[in-house]
MARGU-76560 format. One line per field, with one value per atom (N, C-alpha, C, O): residue number from 1; residue in three letters; atom name; x, y, z. Coordinates in nm, 3 decimals, m for minus. Layout:
! MARGU-76560
pos (NUM	...);
code (ALA	...);
site (CA	...);
X (X	...);
Y (Y	...);
Z (Z	...);
! end
This chain:
! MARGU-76560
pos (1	1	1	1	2	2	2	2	3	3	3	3	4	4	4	4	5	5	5	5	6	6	6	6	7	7	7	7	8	8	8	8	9	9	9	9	10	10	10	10	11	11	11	11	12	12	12	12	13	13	13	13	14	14	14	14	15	15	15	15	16	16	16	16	17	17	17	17	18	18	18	18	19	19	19	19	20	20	20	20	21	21	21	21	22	22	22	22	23	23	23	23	24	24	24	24	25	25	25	25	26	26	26	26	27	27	27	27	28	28	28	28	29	29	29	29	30	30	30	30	31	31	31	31	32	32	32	32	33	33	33	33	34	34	34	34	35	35	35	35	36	36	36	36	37	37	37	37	38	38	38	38	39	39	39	39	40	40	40	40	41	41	41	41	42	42	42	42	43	43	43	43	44	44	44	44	45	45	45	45	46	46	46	46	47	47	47	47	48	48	48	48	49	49	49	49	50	50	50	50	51	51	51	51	52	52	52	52	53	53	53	53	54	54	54	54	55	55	55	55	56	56	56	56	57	57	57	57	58	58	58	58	59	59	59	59	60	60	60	60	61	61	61	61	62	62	62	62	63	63	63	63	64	64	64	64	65	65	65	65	66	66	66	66	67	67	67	67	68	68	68	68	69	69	69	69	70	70	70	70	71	71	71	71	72	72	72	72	73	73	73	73	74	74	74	74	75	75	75	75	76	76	76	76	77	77	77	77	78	78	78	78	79	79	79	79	80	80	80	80	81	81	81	81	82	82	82	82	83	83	83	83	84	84	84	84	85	85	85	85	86	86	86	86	87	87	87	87	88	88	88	88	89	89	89	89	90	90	90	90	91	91	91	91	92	92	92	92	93	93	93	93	94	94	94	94	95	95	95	95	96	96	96	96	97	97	97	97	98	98	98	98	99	99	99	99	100	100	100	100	101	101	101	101	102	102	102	102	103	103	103	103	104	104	104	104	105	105	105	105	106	106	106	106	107	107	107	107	108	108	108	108	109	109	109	109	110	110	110	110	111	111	111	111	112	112	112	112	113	113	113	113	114	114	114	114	115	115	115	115);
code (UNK	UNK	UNK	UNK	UNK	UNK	UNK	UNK	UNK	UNK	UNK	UNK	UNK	UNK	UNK	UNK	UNK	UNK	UNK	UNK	UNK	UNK	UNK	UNK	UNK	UNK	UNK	UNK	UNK	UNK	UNK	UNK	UNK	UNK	UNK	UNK	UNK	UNK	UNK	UNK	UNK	UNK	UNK	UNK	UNK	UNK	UNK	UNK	UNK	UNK	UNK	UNK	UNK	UNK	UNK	UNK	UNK	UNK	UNK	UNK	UNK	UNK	UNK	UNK	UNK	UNK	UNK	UNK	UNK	UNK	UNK	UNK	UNK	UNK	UNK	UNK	UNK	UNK	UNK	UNK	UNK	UNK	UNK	UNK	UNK	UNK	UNK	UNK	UNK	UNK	UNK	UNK	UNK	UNK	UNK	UNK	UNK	UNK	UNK	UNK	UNK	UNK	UNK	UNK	UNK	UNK	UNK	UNK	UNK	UNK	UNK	UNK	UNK	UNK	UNK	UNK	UNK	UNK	UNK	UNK	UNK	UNK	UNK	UNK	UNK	UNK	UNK	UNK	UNK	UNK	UNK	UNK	UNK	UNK	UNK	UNK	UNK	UNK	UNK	UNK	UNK	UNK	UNK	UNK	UNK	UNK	UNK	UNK	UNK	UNK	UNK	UNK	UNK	UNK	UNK	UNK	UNK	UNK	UNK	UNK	UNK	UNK	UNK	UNK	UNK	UNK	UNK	UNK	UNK	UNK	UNK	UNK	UNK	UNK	UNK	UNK	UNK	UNK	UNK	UNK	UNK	UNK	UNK	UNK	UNK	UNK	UNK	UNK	UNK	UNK	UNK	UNK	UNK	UNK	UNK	UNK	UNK	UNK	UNK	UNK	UNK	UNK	UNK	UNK	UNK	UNK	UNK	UNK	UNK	UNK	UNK	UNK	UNK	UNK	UNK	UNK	UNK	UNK	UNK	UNK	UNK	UNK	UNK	UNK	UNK	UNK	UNK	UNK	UNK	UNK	UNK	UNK	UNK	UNK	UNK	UNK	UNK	UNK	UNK	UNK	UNK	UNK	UNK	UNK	UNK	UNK	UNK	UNK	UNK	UNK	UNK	UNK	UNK	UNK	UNK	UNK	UNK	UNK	UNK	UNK	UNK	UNK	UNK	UNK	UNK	UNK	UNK	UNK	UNK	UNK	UNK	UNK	UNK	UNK	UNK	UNK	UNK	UNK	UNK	UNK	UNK	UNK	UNK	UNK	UNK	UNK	UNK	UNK	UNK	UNK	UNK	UNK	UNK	UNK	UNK	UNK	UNK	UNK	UNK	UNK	UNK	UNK	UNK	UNK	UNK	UNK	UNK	UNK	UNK	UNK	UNK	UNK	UNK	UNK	UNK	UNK	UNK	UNK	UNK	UNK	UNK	UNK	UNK	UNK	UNK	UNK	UNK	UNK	UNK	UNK	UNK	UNK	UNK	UNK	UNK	UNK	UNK	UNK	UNK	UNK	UNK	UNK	UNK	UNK	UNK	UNK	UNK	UNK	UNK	UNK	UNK	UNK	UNK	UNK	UNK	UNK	UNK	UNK	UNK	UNK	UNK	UNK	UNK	UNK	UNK	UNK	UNK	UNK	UNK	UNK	UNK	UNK	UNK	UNK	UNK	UNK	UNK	UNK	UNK	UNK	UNK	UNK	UNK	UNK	UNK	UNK	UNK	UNK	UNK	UNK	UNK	UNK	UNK	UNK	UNK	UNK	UNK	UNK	UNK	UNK	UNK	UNK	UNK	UNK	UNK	UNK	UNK	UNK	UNK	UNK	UNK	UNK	UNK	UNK	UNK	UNK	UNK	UNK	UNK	UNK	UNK	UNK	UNK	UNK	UNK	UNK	UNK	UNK	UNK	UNK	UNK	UNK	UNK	UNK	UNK	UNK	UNK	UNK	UNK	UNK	UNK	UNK	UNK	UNK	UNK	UNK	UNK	UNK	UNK	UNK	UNK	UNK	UNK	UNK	UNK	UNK	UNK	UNK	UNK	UNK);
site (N	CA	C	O	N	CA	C	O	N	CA	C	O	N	CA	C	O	N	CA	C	O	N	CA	C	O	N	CA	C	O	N	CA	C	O	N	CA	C	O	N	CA	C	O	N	CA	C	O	N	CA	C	O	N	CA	C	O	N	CA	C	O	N	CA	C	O	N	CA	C	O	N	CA	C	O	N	CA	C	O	N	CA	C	O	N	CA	C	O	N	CA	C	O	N	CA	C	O	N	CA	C	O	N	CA	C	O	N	CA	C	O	N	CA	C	O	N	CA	C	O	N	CA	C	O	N	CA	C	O	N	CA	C	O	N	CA	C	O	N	CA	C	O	N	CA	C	O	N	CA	C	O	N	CA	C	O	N	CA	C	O	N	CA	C	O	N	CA	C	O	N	CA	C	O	N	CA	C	O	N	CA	C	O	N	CA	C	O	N	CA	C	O	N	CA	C	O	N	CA	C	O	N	CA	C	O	N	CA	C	O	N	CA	C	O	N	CA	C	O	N	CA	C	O	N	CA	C	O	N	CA	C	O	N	CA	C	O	N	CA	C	O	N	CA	C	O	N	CA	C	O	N	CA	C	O	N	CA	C	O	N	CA	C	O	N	CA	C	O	N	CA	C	O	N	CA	C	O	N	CA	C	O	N	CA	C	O	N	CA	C	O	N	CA	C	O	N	CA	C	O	N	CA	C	O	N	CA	C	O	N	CA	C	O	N	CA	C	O	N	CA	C	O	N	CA	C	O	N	CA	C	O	N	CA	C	O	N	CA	C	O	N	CA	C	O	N	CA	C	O	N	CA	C	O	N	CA	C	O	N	CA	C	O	N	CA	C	O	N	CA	C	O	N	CA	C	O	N	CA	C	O	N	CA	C	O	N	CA	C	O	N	CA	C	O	N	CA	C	O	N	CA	C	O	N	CA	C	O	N	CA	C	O	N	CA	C	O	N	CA	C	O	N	CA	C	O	N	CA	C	O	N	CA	C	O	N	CA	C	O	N	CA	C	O	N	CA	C	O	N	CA	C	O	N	CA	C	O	N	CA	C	O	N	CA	C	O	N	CA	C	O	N	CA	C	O	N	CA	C	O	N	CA	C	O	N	CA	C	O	N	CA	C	O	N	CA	C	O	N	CA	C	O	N	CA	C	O	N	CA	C	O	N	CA	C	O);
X (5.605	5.689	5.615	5.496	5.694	5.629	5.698	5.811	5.612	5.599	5.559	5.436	5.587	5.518	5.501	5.590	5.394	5.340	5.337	5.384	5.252	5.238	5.233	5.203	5.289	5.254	5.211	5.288	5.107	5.095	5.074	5.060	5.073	5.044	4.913	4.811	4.951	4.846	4.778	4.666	4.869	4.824	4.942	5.046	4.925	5.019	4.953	4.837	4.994	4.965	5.112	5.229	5.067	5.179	5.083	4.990	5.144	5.134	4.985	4.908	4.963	4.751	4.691	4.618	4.719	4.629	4.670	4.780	4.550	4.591	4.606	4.524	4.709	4.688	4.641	4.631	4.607	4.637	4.685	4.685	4.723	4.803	4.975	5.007	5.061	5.206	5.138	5.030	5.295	5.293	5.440	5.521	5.480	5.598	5.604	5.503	5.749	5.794	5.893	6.016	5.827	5.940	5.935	5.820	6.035	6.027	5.975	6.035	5.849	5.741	5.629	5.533	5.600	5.496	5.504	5.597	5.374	5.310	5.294	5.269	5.286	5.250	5.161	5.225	5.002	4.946	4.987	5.055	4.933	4.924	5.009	4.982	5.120	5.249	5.280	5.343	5.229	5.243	5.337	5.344	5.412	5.539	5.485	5.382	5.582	5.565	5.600	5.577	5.658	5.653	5.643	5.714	5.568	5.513	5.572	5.576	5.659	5.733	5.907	5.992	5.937	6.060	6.029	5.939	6.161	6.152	6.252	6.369	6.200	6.274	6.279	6.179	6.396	6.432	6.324	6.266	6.265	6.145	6.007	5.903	6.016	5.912	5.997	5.934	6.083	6.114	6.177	6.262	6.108	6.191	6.177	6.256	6.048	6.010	6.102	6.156	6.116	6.210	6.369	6.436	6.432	6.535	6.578	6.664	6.445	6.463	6.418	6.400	6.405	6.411	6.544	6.558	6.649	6.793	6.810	6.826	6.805	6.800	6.922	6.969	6.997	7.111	7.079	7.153	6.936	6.945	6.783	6.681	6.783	6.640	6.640	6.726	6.526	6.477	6.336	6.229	6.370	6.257	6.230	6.291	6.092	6.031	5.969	5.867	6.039	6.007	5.851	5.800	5.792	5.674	5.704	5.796	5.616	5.594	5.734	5.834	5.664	5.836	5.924	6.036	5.923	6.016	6.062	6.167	5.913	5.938	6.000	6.091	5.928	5.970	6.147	6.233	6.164	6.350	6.363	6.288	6.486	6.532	6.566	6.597	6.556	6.626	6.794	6.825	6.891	7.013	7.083	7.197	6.974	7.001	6.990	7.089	6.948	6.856	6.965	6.987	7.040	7.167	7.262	7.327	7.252	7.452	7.385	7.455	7.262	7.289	7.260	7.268	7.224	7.257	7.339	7.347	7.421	7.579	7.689	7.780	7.641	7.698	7.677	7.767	7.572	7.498	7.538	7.559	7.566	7.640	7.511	7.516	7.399	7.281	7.287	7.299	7.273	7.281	7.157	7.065	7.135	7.017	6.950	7.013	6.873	6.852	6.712	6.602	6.758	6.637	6.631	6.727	6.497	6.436	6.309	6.222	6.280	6.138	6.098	6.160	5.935	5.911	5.910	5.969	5.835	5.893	5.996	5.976	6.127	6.274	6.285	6.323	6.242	6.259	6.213	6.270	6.131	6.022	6.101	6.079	6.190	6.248	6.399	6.444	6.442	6.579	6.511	6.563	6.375	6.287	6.303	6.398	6.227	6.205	6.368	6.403	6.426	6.567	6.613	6.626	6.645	6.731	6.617	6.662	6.485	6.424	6.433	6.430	6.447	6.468	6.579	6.578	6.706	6.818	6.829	6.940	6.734	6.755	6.828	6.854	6.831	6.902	6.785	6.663	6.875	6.797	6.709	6.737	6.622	6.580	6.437	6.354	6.401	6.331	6.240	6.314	6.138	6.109	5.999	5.916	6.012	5.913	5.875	5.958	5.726	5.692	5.582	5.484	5.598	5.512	5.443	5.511	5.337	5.257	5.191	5.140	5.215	5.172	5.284	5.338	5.313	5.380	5.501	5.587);
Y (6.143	6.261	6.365	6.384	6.447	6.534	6.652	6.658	6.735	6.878	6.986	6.973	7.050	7.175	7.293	7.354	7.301	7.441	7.585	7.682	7.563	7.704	7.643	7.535	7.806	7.767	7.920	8.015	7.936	8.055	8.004	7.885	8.122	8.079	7.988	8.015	7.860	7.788	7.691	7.639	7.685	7.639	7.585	7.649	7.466	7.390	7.380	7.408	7.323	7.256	7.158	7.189	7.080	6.959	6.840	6.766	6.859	6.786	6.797	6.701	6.888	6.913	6.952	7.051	6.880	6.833	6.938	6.954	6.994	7.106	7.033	6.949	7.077	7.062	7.209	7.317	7.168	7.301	7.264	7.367	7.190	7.149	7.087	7.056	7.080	7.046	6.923	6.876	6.911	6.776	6.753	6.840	6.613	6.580	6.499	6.461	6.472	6.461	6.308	6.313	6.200	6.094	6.018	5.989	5.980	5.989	6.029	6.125	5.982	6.026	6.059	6.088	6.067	5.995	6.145	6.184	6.193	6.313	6.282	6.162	6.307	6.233	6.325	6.382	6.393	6.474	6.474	6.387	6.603	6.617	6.590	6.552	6.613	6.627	6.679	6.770	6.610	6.672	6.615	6.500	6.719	6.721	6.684	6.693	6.651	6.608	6.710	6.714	6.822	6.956	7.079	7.179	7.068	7.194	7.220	7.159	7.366	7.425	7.394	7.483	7.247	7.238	7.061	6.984	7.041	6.909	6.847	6.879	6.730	6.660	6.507	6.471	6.433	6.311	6.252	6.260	6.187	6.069	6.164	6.103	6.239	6.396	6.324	6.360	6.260	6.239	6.108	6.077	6.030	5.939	5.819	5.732	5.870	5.783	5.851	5.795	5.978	5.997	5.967	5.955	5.955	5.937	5.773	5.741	5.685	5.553	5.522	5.412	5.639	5.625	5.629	5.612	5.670	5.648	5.816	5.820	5.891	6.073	6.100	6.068	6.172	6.219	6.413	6.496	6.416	6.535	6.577	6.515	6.686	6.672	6.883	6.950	6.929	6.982	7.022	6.970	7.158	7.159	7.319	7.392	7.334	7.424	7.508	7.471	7.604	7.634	7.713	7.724	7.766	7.825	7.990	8.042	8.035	8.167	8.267	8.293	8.307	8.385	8.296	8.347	8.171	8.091	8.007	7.958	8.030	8.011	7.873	7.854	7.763	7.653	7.602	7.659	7.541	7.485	7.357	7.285	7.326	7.174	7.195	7.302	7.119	7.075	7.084	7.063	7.099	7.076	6.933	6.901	6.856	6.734	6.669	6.609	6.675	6.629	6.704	6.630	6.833	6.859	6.773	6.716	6.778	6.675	6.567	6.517	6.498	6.343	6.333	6.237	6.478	6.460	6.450	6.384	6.554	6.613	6.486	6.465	6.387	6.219	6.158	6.129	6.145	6.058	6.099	6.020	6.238	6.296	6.302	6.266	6.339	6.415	6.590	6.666	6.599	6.772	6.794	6.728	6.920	6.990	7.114	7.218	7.128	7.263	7.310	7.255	7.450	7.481	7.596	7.669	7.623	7.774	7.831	7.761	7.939	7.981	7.889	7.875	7.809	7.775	7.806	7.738	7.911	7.991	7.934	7.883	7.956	7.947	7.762	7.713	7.701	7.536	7.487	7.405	7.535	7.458	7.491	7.436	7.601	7.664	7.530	7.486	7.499	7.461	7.270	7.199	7.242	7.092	7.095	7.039	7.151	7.139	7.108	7.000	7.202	7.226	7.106	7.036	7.043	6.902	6.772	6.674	6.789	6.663	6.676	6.567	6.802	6.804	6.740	6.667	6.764	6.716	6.539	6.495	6.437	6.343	6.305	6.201	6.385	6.387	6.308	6.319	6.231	6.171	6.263	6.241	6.345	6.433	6.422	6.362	6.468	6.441	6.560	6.629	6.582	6.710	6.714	6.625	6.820	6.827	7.029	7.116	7.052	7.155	7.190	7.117	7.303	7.395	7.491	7.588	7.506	7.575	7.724	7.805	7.722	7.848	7.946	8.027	7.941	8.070	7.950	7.977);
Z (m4.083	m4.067	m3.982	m4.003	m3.869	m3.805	m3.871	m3.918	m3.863	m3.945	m3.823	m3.814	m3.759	m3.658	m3.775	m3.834	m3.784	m3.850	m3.830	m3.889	m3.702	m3.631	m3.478	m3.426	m3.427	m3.300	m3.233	m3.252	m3.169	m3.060	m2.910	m2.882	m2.806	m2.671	m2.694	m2.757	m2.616	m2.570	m2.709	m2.708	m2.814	m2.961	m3.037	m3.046	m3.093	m3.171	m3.247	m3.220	m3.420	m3.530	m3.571	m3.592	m3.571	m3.624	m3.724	m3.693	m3.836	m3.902	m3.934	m3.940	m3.948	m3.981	m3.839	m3.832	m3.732	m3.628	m3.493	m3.440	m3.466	m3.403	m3.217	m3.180	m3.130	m3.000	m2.939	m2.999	m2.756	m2.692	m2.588	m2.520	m2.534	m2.411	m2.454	m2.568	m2.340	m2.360	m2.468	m2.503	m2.492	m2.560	m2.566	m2.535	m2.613	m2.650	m2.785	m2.844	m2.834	m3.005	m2.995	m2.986	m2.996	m2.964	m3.104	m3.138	m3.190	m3.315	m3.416	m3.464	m3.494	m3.575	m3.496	m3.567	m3.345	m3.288	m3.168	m3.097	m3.186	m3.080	m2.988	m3.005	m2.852	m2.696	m2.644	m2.555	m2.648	m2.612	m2.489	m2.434	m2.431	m2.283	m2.184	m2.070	m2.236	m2.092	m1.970	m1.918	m1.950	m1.755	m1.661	m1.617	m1.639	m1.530	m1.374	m1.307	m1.364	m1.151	m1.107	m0.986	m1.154	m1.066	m1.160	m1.144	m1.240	m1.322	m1.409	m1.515	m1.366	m1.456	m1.437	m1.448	m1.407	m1.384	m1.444	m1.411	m1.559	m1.601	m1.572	m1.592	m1.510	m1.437	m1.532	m1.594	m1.532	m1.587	m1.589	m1.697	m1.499	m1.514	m1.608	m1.636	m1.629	m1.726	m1.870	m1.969	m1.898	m2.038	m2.066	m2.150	m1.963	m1.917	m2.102	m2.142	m2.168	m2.295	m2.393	m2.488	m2.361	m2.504	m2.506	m2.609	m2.327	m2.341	m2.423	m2.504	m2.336	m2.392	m2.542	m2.594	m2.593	m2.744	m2.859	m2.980	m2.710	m2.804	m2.898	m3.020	m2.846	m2.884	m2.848	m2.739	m2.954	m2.949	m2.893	m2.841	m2.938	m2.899	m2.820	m2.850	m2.724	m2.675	m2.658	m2.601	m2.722	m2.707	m2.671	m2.703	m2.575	m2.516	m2.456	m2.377	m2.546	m2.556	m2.407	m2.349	m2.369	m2.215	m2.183	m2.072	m2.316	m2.352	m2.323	m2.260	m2.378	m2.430	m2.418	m2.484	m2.279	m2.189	m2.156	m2.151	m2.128	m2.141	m1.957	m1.916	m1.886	m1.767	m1.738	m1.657	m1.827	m1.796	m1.783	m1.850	m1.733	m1.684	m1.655	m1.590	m1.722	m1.733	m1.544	m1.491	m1.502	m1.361	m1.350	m1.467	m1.293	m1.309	m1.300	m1.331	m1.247	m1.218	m1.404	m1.445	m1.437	m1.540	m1.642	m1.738	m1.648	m1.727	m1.738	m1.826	m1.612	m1.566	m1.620	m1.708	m1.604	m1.658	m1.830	m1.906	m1.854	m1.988	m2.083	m2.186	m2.015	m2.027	m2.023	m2.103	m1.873	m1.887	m2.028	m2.107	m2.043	m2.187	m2.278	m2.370	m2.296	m2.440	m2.513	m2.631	m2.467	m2.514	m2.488	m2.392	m2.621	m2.647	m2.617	m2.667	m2.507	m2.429	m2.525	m2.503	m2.595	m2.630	m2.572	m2.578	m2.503	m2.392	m2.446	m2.470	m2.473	m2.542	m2.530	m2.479	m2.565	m2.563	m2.688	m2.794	m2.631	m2.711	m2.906	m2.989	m2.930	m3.029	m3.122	m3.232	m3.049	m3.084	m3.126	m3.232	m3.018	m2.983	m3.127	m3.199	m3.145	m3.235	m3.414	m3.522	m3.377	m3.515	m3.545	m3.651	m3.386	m3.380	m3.448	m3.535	m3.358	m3.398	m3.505	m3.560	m3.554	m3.718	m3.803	m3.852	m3.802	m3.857	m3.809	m3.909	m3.716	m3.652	m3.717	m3.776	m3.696	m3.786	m3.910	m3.968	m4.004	m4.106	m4.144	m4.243	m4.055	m4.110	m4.084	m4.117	m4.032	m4.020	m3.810	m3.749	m3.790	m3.671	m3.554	m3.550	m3.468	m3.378	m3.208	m3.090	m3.256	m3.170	m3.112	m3.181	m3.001	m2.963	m2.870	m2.799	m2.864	m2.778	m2.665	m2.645	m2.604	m2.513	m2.520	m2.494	m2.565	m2.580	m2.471	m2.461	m2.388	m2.344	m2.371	m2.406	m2.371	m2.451	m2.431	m2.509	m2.291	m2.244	m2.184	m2.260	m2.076	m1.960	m1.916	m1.832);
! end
């Protein structure tokens, strides 16, 4: 079971084990160190493991102020799939994670950690 504890700029706790870099949430299972092909813009092949995990829903934590952004490309083909997008300041993301894994729901995330 993943649990997110706390989170501040540049700091995660999930499940005991503290990170400080992105990371991503693909079932029970943490993915340290997520790094995008163009930074602060996530693009399909950036989640390409959680989509093929069969996720009804994908959130994703844009960090602090909330610079980070889904691509528009990467909406529409979600929007096709009938995968629900939830894009937030990290903060917020991590409130909506918790609440959707709590409920059993098939979700999946990608968190930024800083700006």
């Amino acid at each position: 079971m993943v649990q997110i504890q706390e989170y501040r700029f540049g700091y995660i706790k999930i499940s005991g084990k503290t990170y400080t870099h992105d990371l991503k949430i693909i079932g029970n299972t943490v993915i340290p160190n997520w790094w995008r092909s163009e930074g602060h813009k996530v693009l399909q092949r950036d989640i390409k493991d959680i989509l093929e995990h069969g996720v009804e829903i994908i959130v994703i934590g844009q960090g602090d102020p909330g610079l980070m952004k889904v691509d528009p490309s990467l909406k529409n083909y979600l929007k096709k799939q009938k995968i629900k997008l939830i894009e937030k300041p990290t903060k917020d993301a991590i409130s909506e994670f918790n609440r959707l894994y709590k409920e059993g729901r098939k979700v999946g995330a990608g968190f930024h950690l800083t700006c």
